[in-house]
BARO-978168 format. One record per residue: chain; x, y, z of N, C-alpha, C, O, CB in turn. Coordinates in pm, whole numbers, m for minus. Atoms other than C-alpha are relative to their C-alpha. Glycine has a CB too. Example, Ala and Ser with C-alpha at 12.3 -4.5 7.8 and 13.67 -1.06 7.14 Angstrom:
BEGIN
+-------+--------+--------+--------+--------+--------+--------+--------+--------+--------+--------+--------+--------+--------+--------+--------+
: kette :     nX :     nY :     nZ :    caX :    caY :    caZ :     cX :     cY :     cZ :     oX :     oY :     oZ :    cbX :    cbY :    cbZ :
+-------+--------+--------+--------+--------+--------+--------+--------+--------+--------+--------+--------+--------+--------+--------+--------+
:     A :     89 :   m119 :      0 :   1230 :   m450 :    780 :     90 :    120 :      0 :    194 :    118 :     66 :    m99 :      3 :    125 :
:     A :    m82 :   m119 :     m6 :   1367 :   m106 :    714 :    m77 :    109 :     73 :    m26 :    220 :     90 :     41 :     46 :   m142 :
+-------+--------+--------+--------+--------+--------+--------+--------+--------+--------+--------+--------+--------+--------+--------+--------+
***
This chain:
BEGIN
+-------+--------+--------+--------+--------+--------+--------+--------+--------+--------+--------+--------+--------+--------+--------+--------+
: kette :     nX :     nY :     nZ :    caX :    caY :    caZ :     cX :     cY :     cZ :     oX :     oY :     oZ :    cbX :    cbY :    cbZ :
+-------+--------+--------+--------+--------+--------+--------+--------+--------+--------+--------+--------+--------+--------+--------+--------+
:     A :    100 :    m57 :    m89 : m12754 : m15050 :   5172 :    m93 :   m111 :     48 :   m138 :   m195 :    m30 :    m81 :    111 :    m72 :
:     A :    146 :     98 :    m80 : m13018 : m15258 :   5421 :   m140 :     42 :    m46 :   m198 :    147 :    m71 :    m14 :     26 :    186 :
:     A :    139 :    m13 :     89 : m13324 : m15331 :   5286 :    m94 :     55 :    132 :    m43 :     33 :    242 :    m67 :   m178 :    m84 :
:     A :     49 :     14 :    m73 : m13610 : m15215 :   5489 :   m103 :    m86 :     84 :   m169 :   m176 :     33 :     m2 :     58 :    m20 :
:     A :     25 :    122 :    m43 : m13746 : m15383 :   5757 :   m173 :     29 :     79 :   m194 :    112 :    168 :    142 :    m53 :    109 :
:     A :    150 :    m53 :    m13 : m14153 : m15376 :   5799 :    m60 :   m100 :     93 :    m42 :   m222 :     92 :    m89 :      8 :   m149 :
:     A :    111 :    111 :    m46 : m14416 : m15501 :   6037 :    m68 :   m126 :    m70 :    m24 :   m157 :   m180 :   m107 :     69 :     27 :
:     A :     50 :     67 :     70 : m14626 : m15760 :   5946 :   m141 :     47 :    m26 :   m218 :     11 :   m115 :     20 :   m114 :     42 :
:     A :    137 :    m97 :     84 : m14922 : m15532 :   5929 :     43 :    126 :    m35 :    m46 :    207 :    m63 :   m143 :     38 :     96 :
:     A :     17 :    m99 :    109 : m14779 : m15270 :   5778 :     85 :    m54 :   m110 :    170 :     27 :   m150 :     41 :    151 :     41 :
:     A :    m55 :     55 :     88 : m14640 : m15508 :   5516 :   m161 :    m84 :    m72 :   m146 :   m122 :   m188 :    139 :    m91 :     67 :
:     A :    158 :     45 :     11 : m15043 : m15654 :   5471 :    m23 :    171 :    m71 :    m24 :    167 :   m194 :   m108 :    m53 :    197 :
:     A :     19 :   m116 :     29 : m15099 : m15253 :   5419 :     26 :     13 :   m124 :    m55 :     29 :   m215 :     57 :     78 :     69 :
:     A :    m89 :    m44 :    153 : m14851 : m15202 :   5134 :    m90 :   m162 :    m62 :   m156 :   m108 :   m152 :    261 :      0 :      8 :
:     A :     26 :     78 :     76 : m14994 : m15540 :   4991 :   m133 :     13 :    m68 :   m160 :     m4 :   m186 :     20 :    m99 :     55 :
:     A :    121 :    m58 :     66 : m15336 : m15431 :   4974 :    m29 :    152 :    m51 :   m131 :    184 :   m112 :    m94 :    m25 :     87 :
:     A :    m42 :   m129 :    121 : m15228 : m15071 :   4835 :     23 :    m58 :   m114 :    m15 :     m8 :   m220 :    138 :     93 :     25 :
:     A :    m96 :     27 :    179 : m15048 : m15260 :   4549 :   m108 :    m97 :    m64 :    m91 :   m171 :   m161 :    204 :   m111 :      3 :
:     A :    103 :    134 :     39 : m15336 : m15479 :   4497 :    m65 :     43 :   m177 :    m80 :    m42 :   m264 :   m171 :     m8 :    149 :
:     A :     89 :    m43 :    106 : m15517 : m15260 :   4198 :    134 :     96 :    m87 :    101 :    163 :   m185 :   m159 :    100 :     71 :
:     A :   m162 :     19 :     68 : m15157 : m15183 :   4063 :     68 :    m60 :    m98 :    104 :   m175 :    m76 :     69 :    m45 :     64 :
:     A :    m60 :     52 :    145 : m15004 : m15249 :   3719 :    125 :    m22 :     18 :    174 :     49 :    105 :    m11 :     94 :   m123 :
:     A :   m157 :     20 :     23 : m14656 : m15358 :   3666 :     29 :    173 :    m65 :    m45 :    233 :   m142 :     43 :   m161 :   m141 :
:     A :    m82 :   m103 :     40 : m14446 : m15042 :   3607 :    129 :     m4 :    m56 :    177 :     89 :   m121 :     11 :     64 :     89 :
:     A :   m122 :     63 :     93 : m14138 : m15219 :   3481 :     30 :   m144 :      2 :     24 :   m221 :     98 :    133 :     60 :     39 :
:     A :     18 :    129 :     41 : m14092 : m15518 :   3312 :    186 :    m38 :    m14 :    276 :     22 :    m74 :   m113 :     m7 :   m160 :
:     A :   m130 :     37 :     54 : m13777 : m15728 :   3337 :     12 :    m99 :   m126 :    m52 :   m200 :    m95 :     73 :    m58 :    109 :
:     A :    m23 :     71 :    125 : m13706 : m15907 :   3000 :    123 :   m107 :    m10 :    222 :   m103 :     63 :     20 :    107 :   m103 :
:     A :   m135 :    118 :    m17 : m13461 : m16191 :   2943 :    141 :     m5 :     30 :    207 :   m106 :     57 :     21 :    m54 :    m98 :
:     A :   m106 :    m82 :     m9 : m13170 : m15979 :   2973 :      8 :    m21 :    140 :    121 :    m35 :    188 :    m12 :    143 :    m54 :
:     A :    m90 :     37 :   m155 : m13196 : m16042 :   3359 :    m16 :    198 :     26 :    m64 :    287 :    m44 :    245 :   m100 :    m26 :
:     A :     m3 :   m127 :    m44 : m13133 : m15723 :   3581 :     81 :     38 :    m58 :    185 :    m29 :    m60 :     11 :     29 :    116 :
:     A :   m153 :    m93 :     45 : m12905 : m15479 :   3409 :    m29 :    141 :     47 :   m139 :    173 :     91 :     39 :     11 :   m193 :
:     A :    m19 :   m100 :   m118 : m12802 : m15146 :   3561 :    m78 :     87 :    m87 :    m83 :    189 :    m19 :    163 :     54 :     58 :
:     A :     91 :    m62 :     13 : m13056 : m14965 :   3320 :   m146 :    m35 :     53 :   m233 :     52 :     51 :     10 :     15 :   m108 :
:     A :    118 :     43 :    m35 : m13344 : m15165 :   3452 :    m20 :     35 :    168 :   m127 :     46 :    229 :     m6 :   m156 :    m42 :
:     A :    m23 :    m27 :   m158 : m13245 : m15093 :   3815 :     10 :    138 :     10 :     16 :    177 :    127 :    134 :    m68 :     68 :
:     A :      3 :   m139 :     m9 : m13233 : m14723 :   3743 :   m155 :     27 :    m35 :   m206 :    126 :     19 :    112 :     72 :   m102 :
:     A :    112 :    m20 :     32 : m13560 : m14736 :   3611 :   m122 :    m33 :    115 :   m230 :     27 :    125 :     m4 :    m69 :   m117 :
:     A :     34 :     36 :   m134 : m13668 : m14914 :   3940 :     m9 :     96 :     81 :   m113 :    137 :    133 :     77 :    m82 :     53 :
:     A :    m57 :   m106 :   m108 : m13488 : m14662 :   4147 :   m103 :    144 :    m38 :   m150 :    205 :     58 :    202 :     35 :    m29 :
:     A :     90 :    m99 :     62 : m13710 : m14376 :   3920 :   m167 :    m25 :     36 :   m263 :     47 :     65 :     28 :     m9 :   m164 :
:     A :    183 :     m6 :    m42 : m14038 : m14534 :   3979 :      9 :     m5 :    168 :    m90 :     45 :    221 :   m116 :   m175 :    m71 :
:     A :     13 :     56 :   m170 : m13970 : m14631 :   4383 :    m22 :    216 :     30 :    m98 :    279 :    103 :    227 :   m130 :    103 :
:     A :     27 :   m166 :    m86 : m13892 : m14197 :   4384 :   m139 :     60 :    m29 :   m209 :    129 :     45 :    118 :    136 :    m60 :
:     A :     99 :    m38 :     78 : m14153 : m14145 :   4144 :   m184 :    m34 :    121 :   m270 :     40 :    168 :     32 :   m115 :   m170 :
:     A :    132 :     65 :    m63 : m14448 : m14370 :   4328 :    m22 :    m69 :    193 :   m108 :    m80 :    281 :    m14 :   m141 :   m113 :
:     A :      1 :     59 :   m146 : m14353 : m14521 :   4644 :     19 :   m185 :      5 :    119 :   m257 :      4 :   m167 :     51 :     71 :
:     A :     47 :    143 :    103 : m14522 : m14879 :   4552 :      5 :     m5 :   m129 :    m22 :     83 :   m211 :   m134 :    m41 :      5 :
:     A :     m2 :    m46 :    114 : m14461 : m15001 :   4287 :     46 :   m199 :    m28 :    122 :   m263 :     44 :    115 :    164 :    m35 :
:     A :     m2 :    105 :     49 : m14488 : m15359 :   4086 :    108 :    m10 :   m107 :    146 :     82 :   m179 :   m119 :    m24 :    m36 :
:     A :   m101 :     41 :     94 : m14235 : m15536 :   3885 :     m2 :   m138 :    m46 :    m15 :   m240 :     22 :    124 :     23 :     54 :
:     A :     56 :    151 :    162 : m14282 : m15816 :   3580 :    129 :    m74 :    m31 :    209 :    m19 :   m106 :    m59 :     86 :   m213 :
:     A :   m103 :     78 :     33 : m14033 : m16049 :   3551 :    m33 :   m126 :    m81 :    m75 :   m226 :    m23 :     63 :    m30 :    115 :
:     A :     11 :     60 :    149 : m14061 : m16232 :   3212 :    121 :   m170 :     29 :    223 :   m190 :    m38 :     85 :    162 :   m153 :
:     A :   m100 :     62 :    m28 : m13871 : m16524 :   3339 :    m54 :   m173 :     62 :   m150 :   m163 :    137 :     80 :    102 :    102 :
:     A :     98 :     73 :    m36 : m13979 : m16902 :   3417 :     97 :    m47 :    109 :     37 :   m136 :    170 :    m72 :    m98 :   m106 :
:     A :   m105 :     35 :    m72 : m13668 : m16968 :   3646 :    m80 :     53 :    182 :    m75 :    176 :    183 :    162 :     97 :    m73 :
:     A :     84 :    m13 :   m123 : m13865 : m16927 :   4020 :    148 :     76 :    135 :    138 :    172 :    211 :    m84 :   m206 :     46 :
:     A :    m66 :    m65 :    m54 : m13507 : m16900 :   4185 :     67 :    137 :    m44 :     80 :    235 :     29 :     61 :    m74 :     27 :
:     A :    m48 :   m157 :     79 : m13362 : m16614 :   3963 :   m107 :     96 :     59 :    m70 :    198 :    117 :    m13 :      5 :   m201 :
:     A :     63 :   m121 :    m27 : m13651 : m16426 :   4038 :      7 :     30 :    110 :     31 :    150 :    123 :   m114 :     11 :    m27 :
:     A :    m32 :    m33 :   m112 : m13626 : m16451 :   4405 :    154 :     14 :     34 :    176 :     56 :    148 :    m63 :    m84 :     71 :
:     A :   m146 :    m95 :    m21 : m13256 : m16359 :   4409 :    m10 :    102 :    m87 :     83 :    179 :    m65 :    149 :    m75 :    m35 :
:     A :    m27 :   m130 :     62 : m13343 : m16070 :   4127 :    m94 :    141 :    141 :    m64 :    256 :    171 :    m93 :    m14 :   m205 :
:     A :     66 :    m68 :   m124 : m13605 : m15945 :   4435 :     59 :     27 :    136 :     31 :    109 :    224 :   m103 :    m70 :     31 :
:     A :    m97 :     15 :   m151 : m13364 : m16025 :   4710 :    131 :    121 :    m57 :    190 :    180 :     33 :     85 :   m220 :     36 :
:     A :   m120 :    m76 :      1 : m13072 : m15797 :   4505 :    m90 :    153 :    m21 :    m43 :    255 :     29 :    124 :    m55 :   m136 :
:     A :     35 :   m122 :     21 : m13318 : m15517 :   4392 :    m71 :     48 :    190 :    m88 :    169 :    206 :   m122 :     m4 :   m156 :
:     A :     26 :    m28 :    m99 : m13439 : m15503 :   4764 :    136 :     65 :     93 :    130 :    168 :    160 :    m66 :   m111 :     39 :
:     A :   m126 :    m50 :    m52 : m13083 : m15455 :   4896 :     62 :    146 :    m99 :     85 :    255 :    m45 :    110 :   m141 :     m6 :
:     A :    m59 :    m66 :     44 : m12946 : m15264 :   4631 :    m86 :    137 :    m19 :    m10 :    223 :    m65 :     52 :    m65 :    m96 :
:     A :     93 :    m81 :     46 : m13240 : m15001 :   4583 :    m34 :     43 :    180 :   m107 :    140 :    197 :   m132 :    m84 :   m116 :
:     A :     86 :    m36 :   m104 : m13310 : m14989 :   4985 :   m180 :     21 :      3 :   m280 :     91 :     21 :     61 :    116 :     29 :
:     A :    184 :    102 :     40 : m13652 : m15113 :   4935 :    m40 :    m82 :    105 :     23 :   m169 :    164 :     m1 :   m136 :   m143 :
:     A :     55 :    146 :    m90 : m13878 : m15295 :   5149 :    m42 :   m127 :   m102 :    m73 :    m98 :   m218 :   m163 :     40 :    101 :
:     A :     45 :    115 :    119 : m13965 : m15634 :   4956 :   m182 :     16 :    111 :   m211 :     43 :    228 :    138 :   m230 :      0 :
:     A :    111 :    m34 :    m61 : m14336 : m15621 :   5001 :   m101 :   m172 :    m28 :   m172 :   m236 :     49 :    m65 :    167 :    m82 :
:     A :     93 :    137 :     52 : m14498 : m15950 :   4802 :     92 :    m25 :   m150 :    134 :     59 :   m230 :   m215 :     45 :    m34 :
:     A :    m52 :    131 :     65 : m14346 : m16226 :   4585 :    m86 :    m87 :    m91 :    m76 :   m206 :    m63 :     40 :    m87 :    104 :
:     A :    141 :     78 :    m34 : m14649 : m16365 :   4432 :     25 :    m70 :   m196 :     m7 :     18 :   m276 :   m197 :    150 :     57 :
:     A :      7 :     37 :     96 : m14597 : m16567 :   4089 :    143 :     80 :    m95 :    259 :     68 :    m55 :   m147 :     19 :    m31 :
:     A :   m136 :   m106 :     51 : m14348 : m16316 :   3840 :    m48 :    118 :     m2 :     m8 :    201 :    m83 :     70 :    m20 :   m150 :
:     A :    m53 :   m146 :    m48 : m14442 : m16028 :   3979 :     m2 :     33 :    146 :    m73 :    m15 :    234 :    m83 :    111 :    m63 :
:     A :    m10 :    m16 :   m101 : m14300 : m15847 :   4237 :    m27 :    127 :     72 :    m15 :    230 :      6 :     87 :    m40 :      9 :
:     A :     35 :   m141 :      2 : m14402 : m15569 :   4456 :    139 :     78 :     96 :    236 :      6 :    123 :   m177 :     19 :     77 :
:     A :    m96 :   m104 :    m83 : m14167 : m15316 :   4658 :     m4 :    158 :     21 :    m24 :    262 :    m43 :    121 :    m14 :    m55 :
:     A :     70 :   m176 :    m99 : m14220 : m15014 :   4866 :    130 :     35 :     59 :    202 :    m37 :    128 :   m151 :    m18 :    172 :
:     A :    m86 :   m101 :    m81 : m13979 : m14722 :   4958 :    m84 :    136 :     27 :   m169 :    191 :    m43 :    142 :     36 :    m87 :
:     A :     85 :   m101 :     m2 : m14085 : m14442 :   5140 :     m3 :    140 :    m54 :     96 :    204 :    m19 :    m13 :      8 :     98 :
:     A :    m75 :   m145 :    105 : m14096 : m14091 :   4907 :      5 :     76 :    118 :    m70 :     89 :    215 :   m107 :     96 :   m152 :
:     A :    m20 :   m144 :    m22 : m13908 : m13801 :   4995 :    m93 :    139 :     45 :   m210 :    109 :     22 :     41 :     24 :   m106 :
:     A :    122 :    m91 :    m49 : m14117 : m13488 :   5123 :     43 :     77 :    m67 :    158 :    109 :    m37 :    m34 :     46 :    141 :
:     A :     15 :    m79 :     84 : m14153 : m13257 :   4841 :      7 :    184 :     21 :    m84 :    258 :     58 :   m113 :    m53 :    m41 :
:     A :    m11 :   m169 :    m69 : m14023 : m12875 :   4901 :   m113 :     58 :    m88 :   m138 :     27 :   m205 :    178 :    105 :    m27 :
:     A :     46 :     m8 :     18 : m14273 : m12679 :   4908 :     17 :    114 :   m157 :    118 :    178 :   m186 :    m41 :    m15 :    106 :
:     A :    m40 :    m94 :    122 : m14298 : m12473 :   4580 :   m113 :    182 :     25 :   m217 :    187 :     90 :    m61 :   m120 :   m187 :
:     A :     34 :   m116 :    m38 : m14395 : m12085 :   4590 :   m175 :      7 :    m79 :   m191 :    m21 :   m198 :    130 :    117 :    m50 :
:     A :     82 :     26 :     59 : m14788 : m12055 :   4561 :    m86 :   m111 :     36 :   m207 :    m97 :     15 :     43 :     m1 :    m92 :
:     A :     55 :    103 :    m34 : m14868 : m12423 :   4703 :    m32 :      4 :    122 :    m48 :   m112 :    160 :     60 :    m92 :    m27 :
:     A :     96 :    m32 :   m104 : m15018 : m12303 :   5022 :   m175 :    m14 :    m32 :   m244 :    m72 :     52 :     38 :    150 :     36 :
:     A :    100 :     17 :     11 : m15333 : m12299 :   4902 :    m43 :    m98 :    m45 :     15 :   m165 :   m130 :    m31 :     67 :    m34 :
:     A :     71 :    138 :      4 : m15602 : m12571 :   4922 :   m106 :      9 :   m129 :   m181 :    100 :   m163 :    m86 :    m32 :    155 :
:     A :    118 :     m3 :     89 : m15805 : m12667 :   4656 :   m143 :    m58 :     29 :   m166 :   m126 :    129 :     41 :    m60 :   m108 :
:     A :    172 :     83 :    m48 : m16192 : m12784 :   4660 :    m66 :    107 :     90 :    m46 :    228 :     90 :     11 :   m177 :    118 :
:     A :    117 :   m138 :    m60 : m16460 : m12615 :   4890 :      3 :      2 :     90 :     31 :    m89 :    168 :   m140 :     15 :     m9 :
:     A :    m98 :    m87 :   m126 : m16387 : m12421 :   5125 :   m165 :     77 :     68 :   m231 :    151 :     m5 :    168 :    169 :    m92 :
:     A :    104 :    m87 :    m88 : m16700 : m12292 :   5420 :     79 :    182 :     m6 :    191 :    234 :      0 :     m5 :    m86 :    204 :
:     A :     m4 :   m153 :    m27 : m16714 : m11928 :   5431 :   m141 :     81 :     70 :   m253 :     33 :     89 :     29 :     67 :   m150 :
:     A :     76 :    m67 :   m118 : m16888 : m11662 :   5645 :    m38 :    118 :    m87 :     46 :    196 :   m133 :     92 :     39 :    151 :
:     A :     19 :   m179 :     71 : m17080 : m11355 :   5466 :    m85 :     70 :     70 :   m193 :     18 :     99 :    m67 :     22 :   m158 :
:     A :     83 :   m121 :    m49 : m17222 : m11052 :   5620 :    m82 :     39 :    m48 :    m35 :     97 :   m146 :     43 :     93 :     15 :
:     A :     86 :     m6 :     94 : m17539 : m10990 :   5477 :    m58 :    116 :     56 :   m172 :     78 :     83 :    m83 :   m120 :    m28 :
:     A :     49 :   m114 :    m29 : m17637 : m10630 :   5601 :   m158 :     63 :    m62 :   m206 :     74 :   m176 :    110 :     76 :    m35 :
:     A :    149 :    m24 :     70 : m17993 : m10509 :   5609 :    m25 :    104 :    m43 :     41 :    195 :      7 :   m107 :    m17 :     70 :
:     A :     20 :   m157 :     85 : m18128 : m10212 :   5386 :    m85 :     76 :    135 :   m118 :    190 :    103 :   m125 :     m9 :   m190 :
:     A :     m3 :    m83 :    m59 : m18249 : m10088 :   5714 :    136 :      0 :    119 :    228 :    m74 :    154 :   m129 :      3 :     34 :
:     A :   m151 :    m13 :    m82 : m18028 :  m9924 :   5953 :    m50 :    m55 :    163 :   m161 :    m50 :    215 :     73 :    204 :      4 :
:     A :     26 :     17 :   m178 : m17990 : m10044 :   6343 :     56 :   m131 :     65 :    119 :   m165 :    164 :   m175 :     m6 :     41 :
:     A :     34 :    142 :    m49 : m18055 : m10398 :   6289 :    193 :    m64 :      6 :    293 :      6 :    m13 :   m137 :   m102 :   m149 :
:     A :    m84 :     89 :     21 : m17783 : m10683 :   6302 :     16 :    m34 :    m90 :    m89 :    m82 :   m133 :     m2 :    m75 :     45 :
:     A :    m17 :     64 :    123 : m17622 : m10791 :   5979 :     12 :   m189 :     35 :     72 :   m241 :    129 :    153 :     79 :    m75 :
:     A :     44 :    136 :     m8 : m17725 : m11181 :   5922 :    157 :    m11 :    m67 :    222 :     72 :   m131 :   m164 :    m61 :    m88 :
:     A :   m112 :     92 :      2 : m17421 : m11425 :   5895 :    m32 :   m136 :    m72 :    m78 :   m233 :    m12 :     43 :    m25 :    143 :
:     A :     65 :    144 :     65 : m17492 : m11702 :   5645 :    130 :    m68 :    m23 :    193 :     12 :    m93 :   m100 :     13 :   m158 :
:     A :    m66 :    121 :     37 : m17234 : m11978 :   5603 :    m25 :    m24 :    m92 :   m143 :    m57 :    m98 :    m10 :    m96 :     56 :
:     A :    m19 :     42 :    155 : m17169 : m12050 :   5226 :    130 :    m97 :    m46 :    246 :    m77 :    m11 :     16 :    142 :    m85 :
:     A :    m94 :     99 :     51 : m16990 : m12353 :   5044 :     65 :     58 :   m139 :     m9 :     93 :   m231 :    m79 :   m145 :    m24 :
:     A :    m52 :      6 :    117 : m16784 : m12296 :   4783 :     66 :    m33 :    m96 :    178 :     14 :    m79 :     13 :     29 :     m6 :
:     A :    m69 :    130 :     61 : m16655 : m12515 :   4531 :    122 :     49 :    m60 :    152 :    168 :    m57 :    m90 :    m81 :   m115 :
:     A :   m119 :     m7 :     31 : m16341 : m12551 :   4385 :     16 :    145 :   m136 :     78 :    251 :   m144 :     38 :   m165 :    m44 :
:     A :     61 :   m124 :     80 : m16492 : m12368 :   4071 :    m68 :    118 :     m8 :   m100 :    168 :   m116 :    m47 :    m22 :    m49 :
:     A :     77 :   m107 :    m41 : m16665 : m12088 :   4223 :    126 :     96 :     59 :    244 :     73 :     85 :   m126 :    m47 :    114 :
:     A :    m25 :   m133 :    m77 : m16583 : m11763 :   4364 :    m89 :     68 :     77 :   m211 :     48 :     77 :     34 :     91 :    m77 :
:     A :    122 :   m111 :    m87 : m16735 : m11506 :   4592 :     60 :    166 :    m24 :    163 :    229 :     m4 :     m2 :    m40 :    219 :
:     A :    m33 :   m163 :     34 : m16786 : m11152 :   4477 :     14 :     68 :    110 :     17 :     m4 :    210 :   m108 :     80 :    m79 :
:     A :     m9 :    m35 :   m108 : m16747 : m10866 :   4728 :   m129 :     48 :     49 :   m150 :    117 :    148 :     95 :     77 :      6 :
:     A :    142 :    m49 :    m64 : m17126 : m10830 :   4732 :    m85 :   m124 :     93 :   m195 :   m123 :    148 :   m108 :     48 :   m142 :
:     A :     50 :    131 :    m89 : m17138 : m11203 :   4900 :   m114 :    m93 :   m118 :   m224 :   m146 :    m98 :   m105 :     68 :    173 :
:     A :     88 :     81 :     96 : m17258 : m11366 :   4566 :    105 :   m109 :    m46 :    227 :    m93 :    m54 :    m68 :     96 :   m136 :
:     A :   m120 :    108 :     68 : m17124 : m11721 :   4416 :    m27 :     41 :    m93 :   m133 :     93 :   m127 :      8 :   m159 :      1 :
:     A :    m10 :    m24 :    115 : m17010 : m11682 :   4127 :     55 :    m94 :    m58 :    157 :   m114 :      7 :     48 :     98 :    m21 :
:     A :    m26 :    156 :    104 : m16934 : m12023 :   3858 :     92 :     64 :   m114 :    101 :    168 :   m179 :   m179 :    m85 :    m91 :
:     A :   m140 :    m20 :    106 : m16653 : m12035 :   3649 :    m88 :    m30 :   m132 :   m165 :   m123 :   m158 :    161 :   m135 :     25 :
:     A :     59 :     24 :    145 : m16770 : m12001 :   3314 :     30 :   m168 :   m129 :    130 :   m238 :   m136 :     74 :    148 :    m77 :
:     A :    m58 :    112 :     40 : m16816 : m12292 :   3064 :    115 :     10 :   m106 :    122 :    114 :   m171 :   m101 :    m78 :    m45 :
:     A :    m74 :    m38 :    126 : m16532 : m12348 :   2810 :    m40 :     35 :   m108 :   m156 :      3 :   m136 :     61 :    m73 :    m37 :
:     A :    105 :    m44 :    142 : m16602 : m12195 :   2464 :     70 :    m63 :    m50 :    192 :    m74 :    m46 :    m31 :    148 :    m74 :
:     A :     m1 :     99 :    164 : m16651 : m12432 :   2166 :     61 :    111 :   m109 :     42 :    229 :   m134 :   m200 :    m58 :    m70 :
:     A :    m32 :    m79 :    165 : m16469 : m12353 :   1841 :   m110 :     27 :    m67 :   m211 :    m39 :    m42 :     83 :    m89 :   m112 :
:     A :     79 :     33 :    100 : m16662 : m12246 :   1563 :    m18 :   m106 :    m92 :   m121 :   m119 :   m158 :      8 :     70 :    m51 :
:     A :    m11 :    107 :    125 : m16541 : m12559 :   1337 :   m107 :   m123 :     74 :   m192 :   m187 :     13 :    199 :    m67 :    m37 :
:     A :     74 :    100 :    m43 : m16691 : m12792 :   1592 :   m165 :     m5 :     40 :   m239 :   m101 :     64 :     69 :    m30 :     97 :
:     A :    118 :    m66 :     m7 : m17001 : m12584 :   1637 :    m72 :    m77 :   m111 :   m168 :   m152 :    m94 :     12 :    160 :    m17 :
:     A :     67 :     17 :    146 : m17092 : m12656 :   1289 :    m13 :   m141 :    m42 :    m99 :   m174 :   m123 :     84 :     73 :   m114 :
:     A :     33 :    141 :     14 : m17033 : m13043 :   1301 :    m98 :    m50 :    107 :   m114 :   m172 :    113 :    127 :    m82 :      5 :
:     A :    147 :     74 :    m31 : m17339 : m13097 :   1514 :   m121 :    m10 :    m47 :   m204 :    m81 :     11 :    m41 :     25 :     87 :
+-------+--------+--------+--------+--------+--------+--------+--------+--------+--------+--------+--------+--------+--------+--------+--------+
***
């Protein structure tokens, strides 16, 4: 398979994504072997970006182990930089699962606030509501309760 083939600013992009980025697999003296390249192939579906540690003081080995995992993995090679290396594929789009329509966090809402006399116009207030809240049907927030403490830990304060 052809490796992919990236701008030079959106290859700057992926470099400063991977910047605050840990190694995710480490190659060990053993060289590439076809469990270490599956494990590659798992994080590239897994993460996208993704760093790789090569334990190795040989400068060309490593740039032919980056040049075969770029081909063989369909990978963009992204940065080269000492013994580690980075590489970006782009993930898959995730079906959606039943239920994952809805957004989390706070959400504007509209409540009707009707007056105890009759005639007038019911007032319209705009209300935030957080991820942890609710709204009753009388147009009140309502807070998710806090978790309850054991009794054992109660007693060690």
């Amino acid at each position: 398979m052809p490796q992919i083939q990236l701008t030079p600013t959106e290859r700057r992009e992926h470099r400063a994504n991977a910047h605050h980025l840990d190694p995710v697999v480490m190659i060990g003296g053993d060289g590439l072997t076809p469990g270490v390249q599956k494990e590659i192939d798992a994080a590239l579906n897994a993460h996208g970006l993704i760093k790789v540690r090569v334990h190795g003081d040989d400068r060309a080995a490593r740039e032919e182990m980056y040049q075969q995992l770029a081909d063989t993995l369909n990978a963009a090679p992204i940065q080269h930089i000492g013994k580690l290396l980075v590489l970006w594929r782009p993930q898959a789009e995730k079906a959606k699962q039943a239920g994952e329509d809805r957004m989390p966090g706070p959400r504007d809402v509209k409540v009707l606030k009707y007056s105890s006399r009759g005639g007038q116009k019911p007032e319209v207030k705009q209300i935030r509501v957080l991820g942890n809240q609710r709204l009753t049907a009388g147009g009140q927030v309502k807070r998710a309760k806090p978790k309850q403490k054991s009794v054992k830990k109660g007693r060690l304060d």
